[in-house]
C-alpha positions as CSV (number, residue, x, y, z in Angstrom):
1,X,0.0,0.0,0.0
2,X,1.6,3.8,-1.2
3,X,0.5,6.9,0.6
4,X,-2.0,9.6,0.1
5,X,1.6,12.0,-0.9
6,X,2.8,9.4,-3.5
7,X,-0.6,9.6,-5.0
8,X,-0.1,13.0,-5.6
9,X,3.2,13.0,-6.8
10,X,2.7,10.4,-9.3
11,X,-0.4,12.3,-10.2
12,X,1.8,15.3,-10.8
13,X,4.6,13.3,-12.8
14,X,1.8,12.4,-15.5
15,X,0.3,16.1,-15.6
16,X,-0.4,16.8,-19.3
17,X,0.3,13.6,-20.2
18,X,-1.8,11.3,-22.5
19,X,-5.1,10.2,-21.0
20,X,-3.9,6.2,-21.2
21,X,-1.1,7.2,-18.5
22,X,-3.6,7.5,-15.7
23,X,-3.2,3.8,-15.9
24,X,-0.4,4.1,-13.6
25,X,-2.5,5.2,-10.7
26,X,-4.4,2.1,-10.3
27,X,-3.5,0.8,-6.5
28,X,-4.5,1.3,-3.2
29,X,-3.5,4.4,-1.0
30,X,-3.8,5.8,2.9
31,X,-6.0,8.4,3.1
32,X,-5.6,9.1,7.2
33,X,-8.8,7.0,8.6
34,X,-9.1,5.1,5.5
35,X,-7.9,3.6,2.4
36,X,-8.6,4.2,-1.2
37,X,-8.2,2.0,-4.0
38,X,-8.3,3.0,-7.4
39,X,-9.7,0.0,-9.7
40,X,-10.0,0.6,-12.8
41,X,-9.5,3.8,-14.8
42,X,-11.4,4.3,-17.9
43,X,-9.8,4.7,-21.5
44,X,-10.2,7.9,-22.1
45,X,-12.8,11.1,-20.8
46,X,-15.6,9.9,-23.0
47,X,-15.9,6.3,-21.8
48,X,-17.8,4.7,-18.4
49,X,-15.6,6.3,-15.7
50,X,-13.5,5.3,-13.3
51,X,-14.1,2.9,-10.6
52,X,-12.8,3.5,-7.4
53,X,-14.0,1.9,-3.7
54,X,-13.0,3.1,0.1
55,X,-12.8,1.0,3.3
56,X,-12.8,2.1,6.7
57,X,-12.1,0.0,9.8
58,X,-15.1,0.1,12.2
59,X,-13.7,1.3,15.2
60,X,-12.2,4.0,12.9
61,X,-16.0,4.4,11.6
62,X,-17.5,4.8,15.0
63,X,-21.2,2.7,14.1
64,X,-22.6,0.9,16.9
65,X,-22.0,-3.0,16.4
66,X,-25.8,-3.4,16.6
67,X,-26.4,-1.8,13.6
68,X,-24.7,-4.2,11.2
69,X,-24.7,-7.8,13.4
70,X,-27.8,-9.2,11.8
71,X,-28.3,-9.3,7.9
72,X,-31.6,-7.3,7.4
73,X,-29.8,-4.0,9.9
74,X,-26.8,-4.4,8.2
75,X,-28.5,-3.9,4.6
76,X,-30.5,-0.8,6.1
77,X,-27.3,0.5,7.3
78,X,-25.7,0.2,4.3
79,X,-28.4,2.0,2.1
80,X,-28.6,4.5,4.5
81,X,-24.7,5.1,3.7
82,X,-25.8,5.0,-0.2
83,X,-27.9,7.4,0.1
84,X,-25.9,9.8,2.3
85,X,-22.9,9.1,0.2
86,X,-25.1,10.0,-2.7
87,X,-26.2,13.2,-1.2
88,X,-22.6,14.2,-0.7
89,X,-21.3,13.3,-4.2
90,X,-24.3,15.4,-6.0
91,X,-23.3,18.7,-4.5
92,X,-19.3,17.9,-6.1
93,X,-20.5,16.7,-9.3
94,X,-19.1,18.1,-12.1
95,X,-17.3,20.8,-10.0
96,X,-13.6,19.5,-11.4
97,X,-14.1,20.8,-15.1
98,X,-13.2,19.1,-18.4
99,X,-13.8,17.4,-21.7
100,X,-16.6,14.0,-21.5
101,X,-17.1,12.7,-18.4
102,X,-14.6,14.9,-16.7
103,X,-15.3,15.7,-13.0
104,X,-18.3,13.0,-12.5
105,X,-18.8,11.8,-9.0
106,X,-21.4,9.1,-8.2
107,X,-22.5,6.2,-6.7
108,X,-25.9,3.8,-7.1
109,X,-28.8,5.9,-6.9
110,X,-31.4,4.1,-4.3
111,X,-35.5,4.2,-5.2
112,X,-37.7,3.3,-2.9
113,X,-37.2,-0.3,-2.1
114,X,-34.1,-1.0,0.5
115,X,-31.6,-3.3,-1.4
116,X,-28.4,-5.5,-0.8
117,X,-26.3,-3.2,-3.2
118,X,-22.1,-3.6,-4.3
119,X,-22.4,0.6,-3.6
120,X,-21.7,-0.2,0.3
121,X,-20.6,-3.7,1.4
122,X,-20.3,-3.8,5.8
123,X,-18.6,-7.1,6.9
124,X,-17.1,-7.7,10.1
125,X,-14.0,-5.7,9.9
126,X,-15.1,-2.7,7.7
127,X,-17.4,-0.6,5.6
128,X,-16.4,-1.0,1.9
129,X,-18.1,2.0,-0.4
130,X,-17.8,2.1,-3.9
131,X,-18.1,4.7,-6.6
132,X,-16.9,6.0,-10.0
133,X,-15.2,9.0,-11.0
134,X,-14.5,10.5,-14.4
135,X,-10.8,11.3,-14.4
136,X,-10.7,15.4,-16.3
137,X,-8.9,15.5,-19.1
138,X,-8.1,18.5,-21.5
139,X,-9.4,16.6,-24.9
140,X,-8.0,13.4,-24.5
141,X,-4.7,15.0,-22.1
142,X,-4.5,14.4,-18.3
143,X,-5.7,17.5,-16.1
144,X,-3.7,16.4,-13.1
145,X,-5.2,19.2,-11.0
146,X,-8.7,18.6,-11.5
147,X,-8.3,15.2,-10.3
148,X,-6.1,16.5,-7.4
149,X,-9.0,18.3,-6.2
150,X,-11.3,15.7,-6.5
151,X,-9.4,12.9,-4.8
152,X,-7.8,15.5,-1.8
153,X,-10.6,18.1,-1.8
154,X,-13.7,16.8,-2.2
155,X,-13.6,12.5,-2.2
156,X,-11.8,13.3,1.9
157,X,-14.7,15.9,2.7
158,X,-17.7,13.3,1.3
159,X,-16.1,10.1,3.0
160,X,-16.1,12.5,6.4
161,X,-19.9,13.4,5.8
162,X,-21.4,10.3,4.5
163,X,-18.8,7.7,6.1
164,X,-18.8,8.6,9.7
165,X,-20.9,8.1,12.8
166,X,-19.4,11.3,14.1
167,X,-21.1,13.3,11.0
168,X,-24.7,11.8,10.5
169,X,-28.2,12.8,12.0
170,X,-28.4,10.5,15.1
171,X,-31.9,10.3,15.1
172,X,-32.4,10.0,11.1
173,X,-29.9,6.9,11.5
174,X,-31.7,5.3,14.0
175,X,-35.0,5.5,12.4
176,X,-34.1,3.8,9.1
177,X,-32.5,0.7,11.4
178,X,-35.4,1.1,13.8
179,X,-37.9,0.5,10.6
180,X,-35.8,-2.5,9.6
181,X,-36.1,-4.4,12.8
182,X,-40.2,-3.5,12.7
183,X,-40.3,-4.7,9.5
184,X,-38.4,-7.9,10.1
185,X,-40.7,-8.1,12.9
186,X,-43.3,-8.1,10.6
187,X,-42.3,-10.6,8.1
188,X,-41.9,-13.2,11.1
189,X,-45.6,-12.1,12.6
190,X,-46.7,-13.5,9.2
191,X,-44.8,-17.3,9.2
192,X,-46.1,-17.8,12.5
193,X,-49.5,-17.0,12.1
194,X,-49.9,-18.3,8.9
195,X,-50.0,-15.1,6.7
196,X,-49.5,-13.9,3.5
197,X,-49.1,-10.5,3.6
198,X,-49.8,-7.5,5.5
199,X,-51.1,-4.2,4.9
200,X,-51.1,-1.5,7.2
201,X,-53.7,1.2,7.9
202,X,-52.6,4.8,6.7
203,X,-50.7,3.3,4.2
204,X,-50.6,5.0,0.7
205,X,-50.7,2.8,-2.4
206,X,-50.7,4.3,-5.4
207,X,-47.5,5.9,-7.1
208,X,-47.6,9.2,-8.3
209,X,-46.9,8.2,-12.4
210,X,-46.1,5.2,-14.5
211,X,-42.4,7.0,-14.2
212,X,-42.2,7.7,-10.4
213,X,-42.5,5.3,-7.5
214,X,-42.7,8.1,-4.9
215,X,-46.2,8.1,-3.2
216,X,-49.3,9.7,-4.6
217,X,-50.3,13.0,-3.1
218,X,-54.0,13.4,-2.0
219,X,-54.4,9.3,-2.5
220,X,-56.9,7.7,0.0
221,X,-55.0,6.0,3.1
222,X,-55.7,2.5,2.7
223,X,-58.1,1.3,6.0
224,X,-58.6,-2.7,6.5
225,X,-61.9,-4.2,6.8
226,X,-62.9,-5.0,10.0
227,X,-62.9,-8.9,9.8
228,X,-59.6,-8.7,8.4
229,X,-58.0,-6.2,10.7
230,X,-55.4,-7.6,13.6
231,X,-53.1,-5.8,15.2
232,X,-49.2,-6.3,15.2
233,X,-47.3,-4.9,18.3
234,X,-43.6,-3.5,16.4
235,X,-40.7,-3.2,19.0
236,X,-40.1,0.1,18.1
237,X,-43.6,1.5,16.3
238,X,-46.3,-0.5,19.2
239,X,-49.2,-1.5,18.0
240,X,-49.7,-1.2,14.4
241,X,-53.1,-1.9,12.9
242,X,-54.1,-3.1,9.3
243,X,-55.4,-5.9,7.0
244,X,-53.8,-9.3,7.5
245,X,-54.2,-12.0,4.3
246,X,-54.7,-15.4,5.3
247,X,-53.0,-18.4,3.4
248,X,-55.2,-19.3,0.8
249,X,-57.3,-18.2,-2.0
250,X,-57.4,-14.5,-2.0
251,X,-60.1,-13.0,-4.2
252,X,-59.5,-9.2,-5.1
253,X,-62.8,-7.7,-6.8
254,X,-64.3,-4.7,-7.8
255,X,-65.1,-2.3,-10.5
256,X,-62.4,-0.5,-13.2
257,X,-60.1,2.4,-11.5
258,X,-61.0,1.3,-8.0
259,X,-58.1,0.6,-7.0
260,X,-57.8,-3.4,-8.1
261,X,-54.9,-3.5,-9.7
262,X,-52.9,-0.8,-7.5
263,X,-53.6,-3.1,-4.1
264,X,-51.8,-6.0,-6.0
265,X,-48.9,-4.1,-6.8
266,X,-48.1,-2.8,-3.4
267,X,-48.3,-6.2,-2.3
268,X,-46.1,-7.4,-5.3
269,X,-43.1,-4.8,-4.2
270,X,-43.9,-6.0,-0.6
271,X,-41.3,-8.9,-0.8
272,X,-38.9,-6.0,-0.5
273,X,-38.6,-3.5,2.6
274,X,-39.0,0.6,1.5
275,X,-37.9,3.1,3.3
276,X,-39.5,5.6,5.5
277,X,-41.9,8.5,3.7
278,X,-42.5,5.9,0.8
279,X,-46.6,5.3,2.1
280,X,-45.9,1.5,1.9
281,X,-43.1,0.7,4.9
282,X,-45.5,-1.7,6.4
283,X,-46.7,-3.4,3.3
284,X,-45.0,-6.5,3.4
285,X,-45.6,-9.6,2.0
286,X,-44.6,-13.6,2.0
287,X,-41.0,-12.6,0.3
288,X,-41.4,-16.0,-1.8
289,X,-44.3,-14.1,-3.5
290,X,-44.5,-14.4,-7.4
291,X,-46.5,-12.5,-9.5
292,X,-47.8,-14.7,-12.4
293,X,-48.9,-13.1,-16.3
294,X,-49.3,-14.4,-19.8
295,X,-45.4,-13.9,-21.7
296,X,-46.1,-14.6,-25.8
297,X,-43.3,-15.9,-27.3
298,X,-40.9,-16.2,-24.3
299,X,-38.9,-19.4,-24.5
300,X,-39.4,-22.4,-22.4
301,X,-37.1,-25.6,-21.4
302,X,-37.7,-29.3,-20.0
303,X,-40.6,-27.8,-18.0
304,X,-43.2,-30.4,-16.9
305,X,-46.7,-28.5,-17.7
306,X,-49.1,-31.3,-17.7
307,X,-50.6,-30.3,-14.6
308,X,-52.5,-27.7,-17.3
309,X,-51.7,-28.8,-20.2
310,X,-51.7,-32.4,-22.2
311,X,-52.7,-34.6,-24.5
312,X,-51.7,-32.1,-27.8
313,X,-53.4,-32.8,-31.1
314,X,-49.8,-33.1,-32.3
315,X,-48.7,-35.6,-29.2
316,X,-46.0,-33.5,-28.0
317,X,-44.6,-34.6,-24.4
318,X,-46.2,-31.9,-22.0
319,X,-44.0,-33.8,-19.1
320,X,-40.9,-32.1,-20.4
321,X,-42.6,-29.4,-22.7
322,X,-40.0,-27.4,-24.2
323,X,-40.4,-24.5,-27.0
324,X,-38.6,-21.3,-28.1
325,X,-42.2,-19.3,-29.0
326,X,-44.7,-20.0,-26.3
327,X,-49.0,-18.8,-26.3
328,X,-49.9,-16.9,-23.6
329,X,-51.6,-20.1,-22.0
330,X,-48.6,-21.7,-22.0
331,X,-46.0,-19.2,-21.3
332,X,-48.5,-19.2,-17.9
333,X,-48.5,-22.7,-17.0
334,X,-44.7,-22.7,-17.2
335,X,-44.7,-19.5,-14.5
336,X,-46.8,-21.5,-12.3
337,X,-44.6,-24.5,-12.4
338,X,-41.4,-22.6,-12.5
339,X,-42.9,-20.9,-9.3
340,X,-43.4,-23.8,-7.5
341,X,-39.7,-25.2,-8.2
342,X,-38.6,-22.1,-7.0
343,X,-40.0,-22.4,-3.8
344,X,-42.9,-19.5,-3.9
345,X,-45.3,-19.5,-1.4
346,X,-47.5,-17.4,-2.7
347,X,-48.8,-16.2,-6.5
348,X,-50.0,-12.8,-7.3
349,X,-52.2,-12.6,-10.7
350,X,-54.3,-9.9,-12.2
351,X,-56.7,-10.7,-14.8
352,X,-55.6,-8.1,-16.9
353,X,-52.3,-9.5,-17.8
354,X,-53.5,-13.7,-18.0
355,X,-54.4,-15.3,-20.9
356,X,-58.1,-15.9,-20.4
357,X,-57.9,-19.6,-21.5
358,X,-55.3,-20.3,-19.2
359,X,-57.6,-18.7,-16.3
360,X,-61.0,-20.3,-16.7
361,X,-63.5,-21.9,-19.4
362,X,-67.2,-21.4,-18.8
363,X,-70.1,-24.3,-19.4
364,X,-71.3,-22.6,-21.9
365,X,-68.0,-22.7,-24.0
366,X,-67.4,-26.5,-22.5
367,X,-71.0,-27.5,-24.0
368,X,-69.5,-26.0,-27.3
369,X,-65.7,-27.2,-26.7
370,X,-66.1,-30.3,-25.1
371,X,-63.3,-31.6,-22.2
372,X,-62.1,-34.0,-24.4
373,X,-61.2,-31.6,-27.3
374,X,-59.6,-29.0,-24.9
375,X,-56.1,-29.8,-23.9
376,X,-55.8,-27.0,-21.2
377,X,-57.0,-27.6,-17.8
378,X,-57.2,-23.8,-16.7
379,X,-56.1,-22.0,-13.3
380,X,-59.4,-22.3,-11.6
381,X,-59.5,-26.2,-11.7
382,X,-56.3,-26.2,-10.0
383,X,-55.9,-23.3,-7.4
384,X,-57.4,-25.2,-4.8
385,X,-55.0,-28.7,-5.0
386,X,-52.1,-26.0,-5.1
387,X,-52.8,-24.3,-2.2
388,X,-53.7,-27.8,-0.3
389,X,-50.8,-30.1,-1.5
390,X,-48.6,-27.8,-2.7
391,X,-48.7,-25.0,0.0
392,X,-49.1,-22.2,-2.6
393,X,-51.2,-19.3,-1.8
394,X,-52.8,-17.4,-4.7
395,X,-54.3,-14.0,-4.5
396,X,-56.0,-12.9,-7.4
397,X,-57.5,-9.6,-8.8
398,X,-60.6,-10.8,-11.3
399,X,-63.1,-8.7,-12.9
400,X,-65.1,-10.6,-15.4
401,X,-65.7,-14.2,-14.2
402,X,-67.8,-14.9,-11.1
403,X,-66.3,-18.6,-11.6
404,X,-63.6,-17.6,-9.0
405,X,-66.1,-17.2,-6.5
406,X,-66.4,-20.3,-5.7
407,X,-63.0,-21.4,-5.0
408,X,-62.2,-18.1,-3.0
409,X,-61.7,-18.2,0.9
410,X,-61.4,-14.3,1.1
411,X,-63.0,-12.3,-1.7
412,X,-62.5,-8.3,-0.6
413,X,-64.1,-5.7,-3.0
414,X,-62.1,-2.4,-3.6
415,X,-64.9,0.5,-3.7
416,X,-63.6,3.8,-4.3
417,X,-60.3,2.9,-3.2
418,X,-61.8,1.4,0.0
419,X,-61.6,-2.3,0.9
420,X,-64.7,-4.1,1.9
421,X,-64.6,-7.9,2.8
422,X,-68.0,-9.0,0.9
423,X,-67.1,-12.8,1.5
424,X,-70.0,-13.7,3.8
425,X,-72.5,-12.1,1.0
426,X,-71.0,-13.8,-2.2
427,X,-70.8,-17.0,-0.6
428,X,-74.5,-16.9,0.1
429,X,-74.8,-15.8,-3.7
430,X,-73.0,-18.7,-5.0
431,X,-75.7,-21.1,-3.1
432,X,-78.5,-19.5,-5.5
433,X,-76.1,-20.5,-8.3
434,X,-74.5,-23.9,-9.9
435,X,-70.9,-24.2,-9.0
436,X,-68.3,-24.6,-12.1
437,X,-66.7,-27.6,-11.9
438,X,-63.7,-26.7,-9.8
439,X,-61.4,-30.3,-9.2
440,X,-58.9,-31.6,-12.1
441,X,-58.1,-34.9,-11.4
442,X,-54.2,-36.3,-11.1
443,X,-53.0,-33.2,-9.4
444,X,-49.0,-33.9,-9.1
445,X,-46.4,-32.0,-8.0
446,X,-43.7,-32.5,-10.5
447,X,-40.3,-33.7,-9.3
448,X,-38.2,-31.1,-10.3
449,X,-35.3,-33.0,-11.6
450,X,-34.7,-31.5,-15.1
451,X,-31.4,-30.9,-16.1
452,X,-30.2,-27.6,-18.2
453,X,-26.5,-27.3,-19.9
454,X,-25.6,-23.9,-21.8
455,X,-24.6,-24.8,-25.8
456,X,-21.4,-25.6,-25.9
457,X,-21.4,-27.0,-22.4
458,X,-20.0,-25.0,-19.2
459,X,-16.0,-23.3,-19.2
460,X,-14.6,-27.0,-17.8
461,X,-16.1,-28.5,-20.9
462,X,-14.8,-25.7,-23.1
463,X,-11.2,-24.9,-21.5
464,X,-9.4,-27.5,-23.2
465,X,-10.3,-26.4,-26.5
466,X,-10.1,-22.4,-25.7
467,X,-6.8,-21.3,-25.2
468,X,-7.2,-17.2,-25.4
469,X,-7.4,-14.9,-22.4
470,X,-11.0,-13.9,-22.3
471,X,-12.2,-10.7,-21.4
472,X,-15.6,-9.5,-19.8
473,X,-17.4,-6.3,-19.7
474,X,-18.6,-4.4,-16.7
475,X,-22.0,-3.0,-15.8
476,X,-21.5,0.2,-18.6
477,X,-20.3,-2.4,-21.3
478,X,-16.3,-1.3,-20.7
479,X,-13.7,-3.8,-21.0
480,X,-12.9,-4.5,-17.0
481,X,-9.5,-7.1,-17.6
482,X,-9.2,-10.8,-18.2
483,X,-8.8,-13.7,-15.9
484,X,-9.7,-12.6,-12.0
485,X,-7.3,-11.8,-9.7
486,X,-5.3,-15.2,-8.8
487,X,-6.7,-17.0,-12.4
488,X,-8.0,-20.8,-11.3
489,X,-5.7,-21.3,-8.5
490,X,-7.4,-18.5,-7.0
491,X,-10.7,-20.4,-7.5
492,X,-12.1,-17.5,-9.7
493,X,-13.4,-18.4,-12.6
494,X,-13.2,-17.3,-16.7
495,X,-15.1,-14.2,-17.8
496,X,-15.8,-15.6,-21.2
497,X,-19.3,-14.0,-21.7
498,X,-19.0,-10.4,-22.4
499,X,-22.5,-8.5,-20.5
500,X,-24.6,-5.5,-21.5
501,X,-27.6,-4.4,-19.6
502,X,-30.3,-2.5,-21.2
503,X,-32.2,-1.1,-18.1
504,X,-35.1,-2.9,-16.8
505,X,-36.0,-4.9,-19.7
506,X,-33.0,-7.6,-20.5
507,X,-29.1,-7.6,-21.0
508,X,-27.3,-9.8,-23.2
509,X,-23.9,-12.2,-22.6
510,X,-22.6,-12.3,-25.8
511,X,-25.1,-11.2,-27.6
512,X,-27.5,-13.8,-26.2
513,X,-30.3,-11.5,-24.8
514,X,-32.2,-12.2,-21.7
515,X,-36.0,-10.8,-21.6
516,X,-36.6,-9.8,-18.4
517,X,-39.3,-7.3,-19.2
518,X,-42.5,-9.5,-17.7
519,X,-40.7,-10.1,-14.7
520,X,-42.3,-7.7,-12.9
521,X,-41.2,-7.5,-9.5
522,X,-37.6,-6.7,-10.1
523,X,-37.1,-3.1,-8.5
524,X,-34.0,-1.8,-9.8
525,X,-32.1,-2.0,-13.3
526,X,-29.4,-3.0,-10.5
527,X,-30.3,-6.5,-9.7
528,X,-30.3,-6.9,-13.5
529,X,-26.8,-6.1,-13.7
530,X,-26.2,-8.5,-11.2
531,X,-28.5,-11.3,-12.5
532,X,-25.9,-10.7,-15.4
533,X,-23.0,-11.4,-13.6
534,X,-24.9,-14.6,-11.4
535,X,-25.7,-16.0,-14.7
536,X,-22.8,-15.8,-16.5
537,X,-21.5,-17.6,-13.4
538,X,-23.8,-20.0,-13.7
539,X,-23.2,-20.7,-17.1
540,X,-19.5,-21.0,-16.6
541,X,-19.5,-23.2,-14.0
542,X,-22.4,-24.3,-12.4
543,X,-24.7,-25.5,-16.1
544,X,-23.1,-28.4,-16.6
545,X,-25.6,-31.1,-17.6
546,X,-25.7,-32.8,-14.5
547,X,-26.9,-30.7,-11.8
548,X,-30.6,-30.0,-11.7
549,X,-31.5,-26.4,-12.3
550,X,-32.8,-26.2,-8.0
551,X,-29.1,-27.7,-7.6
552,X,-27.5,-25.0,-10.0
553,X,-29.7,-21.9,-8.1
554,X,-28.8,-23.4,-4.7
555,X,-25.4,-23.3,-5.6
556,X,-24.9,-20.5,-7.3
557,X,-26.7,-18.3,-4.3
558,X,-24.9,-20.4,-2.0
559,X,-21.6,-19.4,-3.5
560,X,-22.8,-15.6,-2.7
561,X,-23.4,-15.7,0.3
562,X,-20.1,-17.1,1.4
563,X,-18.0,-15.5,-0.5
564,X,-20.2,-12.5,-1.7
565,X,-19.7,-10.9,-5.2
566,X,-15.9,-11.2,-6.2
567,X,-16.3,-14.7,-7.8
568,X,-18.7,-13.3,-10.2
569,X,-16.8,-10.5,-11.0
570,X,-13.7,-10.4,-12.9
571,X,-10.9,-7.8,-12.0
572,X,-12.8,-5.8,-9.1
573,X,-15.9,-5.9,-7.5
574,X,-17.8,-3.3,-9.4
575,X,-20.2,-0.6,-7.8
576,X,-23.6,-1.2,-9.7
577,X,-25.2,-4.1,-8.7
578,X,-28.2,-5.1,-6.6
579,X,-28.8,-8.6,-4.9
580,X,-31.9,-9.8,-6.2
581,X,-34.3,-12.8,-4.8
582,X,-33.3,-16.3,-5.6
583,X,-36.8,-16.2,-7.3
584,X,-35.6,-14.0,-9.6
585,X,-33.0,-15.9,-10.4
586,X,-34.9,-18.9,-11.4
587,X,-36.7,-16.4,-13.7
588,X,-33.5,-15.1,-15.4
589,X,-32.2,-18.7,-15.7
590,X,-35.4,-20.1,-17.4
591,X,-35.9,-17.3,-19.8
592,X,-32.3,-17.6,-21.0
593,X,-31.9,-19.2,-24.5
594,X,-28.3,-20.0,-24.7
């Protein structure tokens, strides 16, 4: 490790110098109270910039140890940092002046939902934070001297302000750790009293546009039906009152614009913590929940679908149903399965998105269609064995077919926003009428033992007859270096698949692209950076033909937890990514073609 003054005097010695010779800074420095470590430095002012990361010992940091000794504080500690880091570096961005990227400063910017992000990484010994800078450059010529100011003016003055105990709001700090330990609180009230999800009273649902999450202004407080109101004593907030849904079939009804559809996307973000101000802190739901909708044309292998659907005109196994162009009714089936192997608890459908012959068939259309001639044994038929001997809750938000009714254990109408638990009276309604037939027979929960391998097989298969250094891009589509640090006797592995992300919607490993865009309760174009990354991984070293694809995810997420995010980067540990739910990752992994 060189000093904070050989920093500077190198810096100095490459003054006016072609852009490529910042190259020679990369290294780690003392900075007093911590250490910086310059990773990678871009190729010249118009490219991704540089990334750099700081660590600071904790007894140098000055947190209490009971803010980061259990995993859901410690990720509430660390956004907190984000954020505050965040605040810090927007009121220095830009200030050093220059040609591109010159004088950039930032760090992940944090929505609503509290995430395990790269950005700040506590373990035991230290707090890691992570960043990028754009070097300034005259042109394409080194302006030592803005970067001088940067790294010894304002990086030392934004570490002091968003690194420190010493330098935050005391009481701020404590209420984004106190939420987290109310919400955990929260999450375990439901397992042991067999709930699915939980929505407070005063909370605020709706967003304020398709392109902002922050709450709705003027938006009616949601208020719990009395039959389904309990009360949940928080350590730090007391008594908290709201609606508690049971395990089970979930009925959401109502008319259009009352508020349907906006319930069941509170409760499909619930699987995540938010932070305070956000209207929906204590929404929180079973965080195995999967929302379920009709994807045309998305590709599907070795599932076992004949749960819903068998006995094709053209024979076609539906035990291990595989195709690159799925219907709708399909596409669905394979979600439900899929969800079930990945171990949801709980599936979260709106009408609006299904395919309608997936969901139900009415006797008028089985008179016209008989059984017989229909190979698709819909959603209705099968909701109830799911739940029973599968364990799989379902709620479901329905507007056109009474046939759900009957299968329903809660059915709560949303009235002008309001909720209304009308179960009692439709119950008594469905004795006035006949009952759809409601049972499929041969209900079985498939074994889950299919088998996927990438083409060409995985990087052991491959490494005999591949003898070049690959290289691998990072999360802006730069080159970020060859073999990881150490090569194979360091246990990393090859970054042979080169990753671009295009927002929320897919990325691609070499040029293989992954449609993400139906997977609807990712919250960040983060996690799909790092779904990248886990699934290049994957394909590496984990898809090798043998393991089953439960087998492949368990390891793979096993692998992270112990040994966090450096084996599935290549040089460095990048800032930029977002630990998504191992539900996710089945998702990822199933819609990926290669």
């Amino acid at each position: 490790m060189k000093s904070s003054a050989e920093l500077r005097a190198l810096l100095r010695s490459i003054d006016h110098k072609g852009y490529p010779a910042y190259k020679s800074l990369t290294g780690i420095y003392q900075f007093g109270n911590y250490t910086l470590s310059i990773d990678h430095v871009q190729g010249d002012p118009f490219a991704s910039p540089s990334s750099l990361h700081i660590e600071i010992l904790h007894k140098d940091a000055g947190f209490p140890a009971v803010y980061y000794d259990r995993d859901y504080v410690r990720t509430a500690l660390q956004d907190y940092l984000t954020r505050r880091m965040e605040e810090q570096f927007s009121a220095f961005n830009f200030k050093a002046k220059g040609s591109g990227k010159s004088g950039l400063l930032s760090i992940s910017r944090c929505g609503q939902e509290v995430l395990e992000r790269t950005a700040c990484e506590i373990t035991p010994q230290k707090i890691i934070m992570r960043f990028h800078v754009g070097f300034p450059a005259f042109g394409r010529t080194i302006n030592a001297g803005e970067l001088d100011k940067i790294l010894f003016d304002f990086l030392p003055r934004c570490v002091e302000n968003g690194c420190f105990a010493r330098r935050q709001d005391a009481k701020r700090l404590k209420a984004a750790i106190d939420l987290a330990e109310d919400q955990n609180a929260i999450r375990a009230y439901l397992k042991e009293h067999q709930l699915v999800a939980f929505v407070a009273n005063g909370s605020v649902l709706p967003r304020k546009s398709g392109v902002s999450d922050l709450p709705m202004s003027g938006s009616v407080p949601f208020a719990s039906p009395s039959s389904m109101e309990i009360g949940i004593t928080l350590p730090h907030a007391g008594l908290i009152r709201g609606m508690g849904i049971r395990r089970g079939i979930t009925l959401i009804v109502g008319g259009g614009y009352h508020g349907k559809s906006t319930l069941l996307e509170a409760l499909q973000m619930g699987v995540y913590n938010h932070i305070a101000g956000d209207g929906r802190e204590y929404v929180i739901t079973d965080d195995t929940a999967v929302k379920l909708r009709a994807e045309d044309g998305r590709s599907i292998r070795q599932v076992d679908i004949s749960m819903f659907i068998r006995d094709l005109p053209n024979r076609k196994d539906t035990s291990c149903f595989s195709t690159e162009d799925a219907s709708g009714s399909t596409s669905q089936a394979a979600g439900v399965i899929e969800g079930v192997e990945a171990g949801c608890g709980l599936f979260l459908i709106d009408e609006d998105t299904s395919a309608t012959n997936f969901m139900v068939r009415d006797e008028f259309m089985q008179q016209v269609v008989s059984r017989s001639q229909e190979p698709i044994t819909p959603f209705l038929e099968r909701a109830r064995d799911l739940y029973e001997k599968a364990g799989v809750s379902t709620i479901l938000v329905a507007g056109s077919s009474g046939a759900f009714f009957y299968i329903a254990d809660t059915i709560l109408q949303m009235d002008c926003y309001k909720s209304v638990d009308i179960s009692e009276r439709v119950k008594a309604l469905c004795g006035e009428h006949t009952a759809p037939r409601t049972q499929a027979p041969d209900f079985v929960v498939p074994a889950f033992d299919r088998v996927l391998r990438v083409h060409g097989g995985s990087r052991g298969q491959r490494e005999a007859e591949e003898s070049d250094e690959p290289t691998t891009l990072n999360r802006d589509g730069q080159t970020a270096g060859a073999r990881g640090r150490g090569g194979h006797d360091r246990g990393r592995s090859d970054r042979s698949g080169k990753i671009k992300t295009f927002g929320m919607d897919s990325f691609s490993i070499d040029h293989e692209t992954v449609d993400m865009r139906y997977v609807e309760q990712l919250a960040d174009s983060e996690q799909m950076n790092a779904l990248a990354h886990m699934l290049r991984y994957a394909s590496d070293q984990v898809l090798d033909g043998r393991k089953t694809v439960r087998q492949a995810v368990k390891m793979v997420y096993d692998i992270l937890e112990k040994k966090g995010w450096e084996p599935f980067c290549s040089s460095y540990v990048p800032c930029g990514l977002a630990k998504p739910r191992i539900q996710e990752l089945y998702a990822c992994l199933n819609r990926f073609r290669g």
